[in-house]
C-alpha positions as CSV (number, residue, x, y, z in Angstrom):
1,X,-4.8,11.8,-4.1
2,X,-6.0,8.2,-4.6
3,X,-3.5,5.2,-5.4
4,X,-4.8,5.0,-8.6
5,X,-4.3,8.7,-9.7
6,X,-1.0,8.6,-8.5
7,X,0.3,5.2,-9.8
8,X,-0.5,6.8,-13.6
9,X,1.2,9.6,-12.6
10,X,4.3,8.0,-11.5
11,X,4.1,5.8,-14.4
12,X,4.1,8.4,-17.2
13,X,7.0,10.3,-15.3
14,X,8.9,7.0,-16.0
15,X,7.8,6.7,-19.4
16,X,9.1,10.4,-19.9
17,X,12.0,9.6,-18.7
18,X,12.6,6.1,-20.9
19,X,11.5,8.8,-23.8
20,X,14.5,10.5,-23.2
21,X,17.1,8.3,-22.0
22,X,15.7,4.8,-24.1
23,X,17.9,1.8,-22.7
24,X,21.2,0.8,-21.9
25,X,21.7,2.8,-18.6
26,X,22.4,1.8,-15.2
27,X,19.6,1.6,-13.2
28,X,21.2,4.7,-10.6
29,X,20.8,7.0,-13.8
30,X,16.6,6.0,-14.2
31,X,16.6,6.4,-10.1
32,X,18.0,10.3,-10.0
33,X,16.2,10.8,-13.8
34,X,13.0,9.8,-12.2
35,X,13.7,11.6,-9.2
36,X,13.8,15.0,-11.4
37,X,10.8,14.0,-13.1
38,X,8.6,13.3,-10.3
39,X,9.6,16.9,-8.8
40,X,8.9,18.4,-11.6
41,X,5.1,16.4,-11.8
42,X,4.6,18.2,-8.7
43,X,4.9,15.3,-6.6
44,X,6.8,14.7,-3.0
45,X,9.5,11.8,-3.6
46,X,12.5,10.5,-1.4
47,X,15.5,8.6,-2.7
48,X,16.6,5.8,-0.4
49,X,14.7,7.0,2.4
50,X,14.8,4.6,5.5
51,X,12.2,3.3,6.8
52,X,11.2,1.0,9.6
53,X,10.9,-3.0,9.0
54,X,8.0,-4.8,10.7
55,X,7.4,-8.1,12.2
56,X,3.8,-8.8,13.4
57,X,3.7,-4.9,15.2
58,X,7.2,-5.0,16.4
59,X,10.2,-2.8,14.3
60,X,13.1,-5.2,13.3
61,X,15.1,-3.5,11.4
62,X,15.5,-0.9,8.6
63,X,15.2,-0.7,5.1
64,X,16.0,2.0,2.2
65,X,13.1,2.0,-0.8
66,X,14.7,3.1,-4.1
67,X,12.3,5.5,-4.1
68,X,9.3,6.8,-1.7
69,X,6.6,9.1,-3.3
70,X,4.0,11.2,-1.2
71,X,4.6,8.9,1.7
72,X,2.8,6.0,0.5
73,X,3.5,4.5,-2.8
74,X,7.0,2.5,-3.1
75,X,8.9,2.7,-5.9
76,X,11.5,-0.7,-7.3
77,X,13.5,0.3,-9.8
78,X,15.1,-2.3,-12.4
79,X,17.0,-1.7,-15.3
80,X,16.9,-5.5,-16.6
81,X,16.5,-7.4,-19.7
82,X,13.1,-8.7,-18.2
83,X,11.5,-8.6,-14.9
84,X,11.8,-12.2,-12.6
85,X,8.9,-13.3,-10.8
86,X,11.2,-13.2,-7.9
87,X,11.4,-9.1,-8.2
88,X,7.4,-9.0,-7.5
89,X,7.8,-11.0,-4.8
90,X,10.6,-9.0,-3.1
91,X,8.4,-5.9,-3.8
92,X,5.4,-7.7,-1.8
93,X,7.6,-8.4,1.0
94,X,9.0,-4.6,1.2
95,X,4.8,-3.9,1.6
96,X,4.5,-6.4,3.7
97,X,7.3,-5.5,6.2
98,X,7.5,-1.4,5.5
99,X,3.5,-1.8,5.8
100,X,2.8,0.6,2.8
101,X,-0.2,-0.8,0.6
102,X,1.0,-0.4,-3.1
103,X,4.4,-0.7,-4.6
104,X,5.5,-0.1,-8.7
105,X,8.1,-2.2,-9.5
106,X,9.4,-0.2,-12.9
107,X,12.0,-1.7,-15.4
108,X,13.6,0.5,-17.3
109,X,14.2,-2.4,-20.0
110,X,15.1,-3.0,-24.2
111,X,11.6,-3.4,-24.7
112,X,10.6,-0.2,-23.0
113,X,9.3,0.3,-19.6
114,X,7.7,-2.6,-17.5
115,X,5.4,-1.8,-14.9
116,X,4.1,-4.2,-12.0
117,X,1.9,-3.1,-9.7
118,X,1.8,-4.6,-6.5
119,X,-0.6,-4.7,-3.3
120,X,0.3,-5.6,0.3
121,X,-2.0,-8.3,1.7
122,X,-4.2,-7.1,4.2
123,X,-5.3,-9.3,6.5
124,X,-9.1,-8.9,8.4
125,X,-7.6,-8.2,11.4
126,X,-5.9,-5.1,10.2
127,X,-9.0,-3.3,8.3
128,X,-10.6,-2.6,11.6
């Protein structure tokens, strides 16, 4: 399935789920709702599953995504009046370091749901 198939897909599981729910929740209750709504979408996703930090090609440490769907899109959840610049560029960084190519951050907000999508840099030397 291609990114962009399954980025829309995500998305409208999250809009389902602010359909039902609407604002005012903490954002562990949009995390498991989304959870049940990806499943159900027919798609493969991990809560907090851990994953390997790199540095250059060396693993430094590990890191926990909110959420990890079919193995390659990373999901940042927010429940937030609005989204900060400084949550995009955390959700670069987790790309950067987790070396996944596309990320969502979501926001489950008062004005509905956000979504940002976000692409890992890739430099020359790493499309060959």
């Amino acid at each position: 399935m291609k990114y962009e198939e399954l980025t829309h897909k995500i998305i409208a599981c999250a809009y389902e789920v602010y359909n039902t729910l609407g604002f005012g929740f903490l954002e562990s209750v949009y995390h498991k709702a989304l959870l049940i709504e990806l499943t159900k979408a027919g798609l493969r996703a991990e809560s907090e599953k851990p994953l390997k930090v790199y540095y250059d090609i060396e693993v430094v440490g590990d890191f926990s995504a909110d959420l990890l769907v079919e193995d390659e899109i990373i999901l940042e959840l927010k429940s937030v009046e609005n989204l900060a610049k400084a949550h995009e560029v955390q959700l670069v960084n987790y790309l950067t370091a987790l070396q996944k190519d596309v990320g969502l951050l979501i926001n489950f907000g008062p004005q509905g749901v956000q979504v940002k999508r976000k692409y890992r840099n890739i430099r020359q030397d790493q499309q060959d």
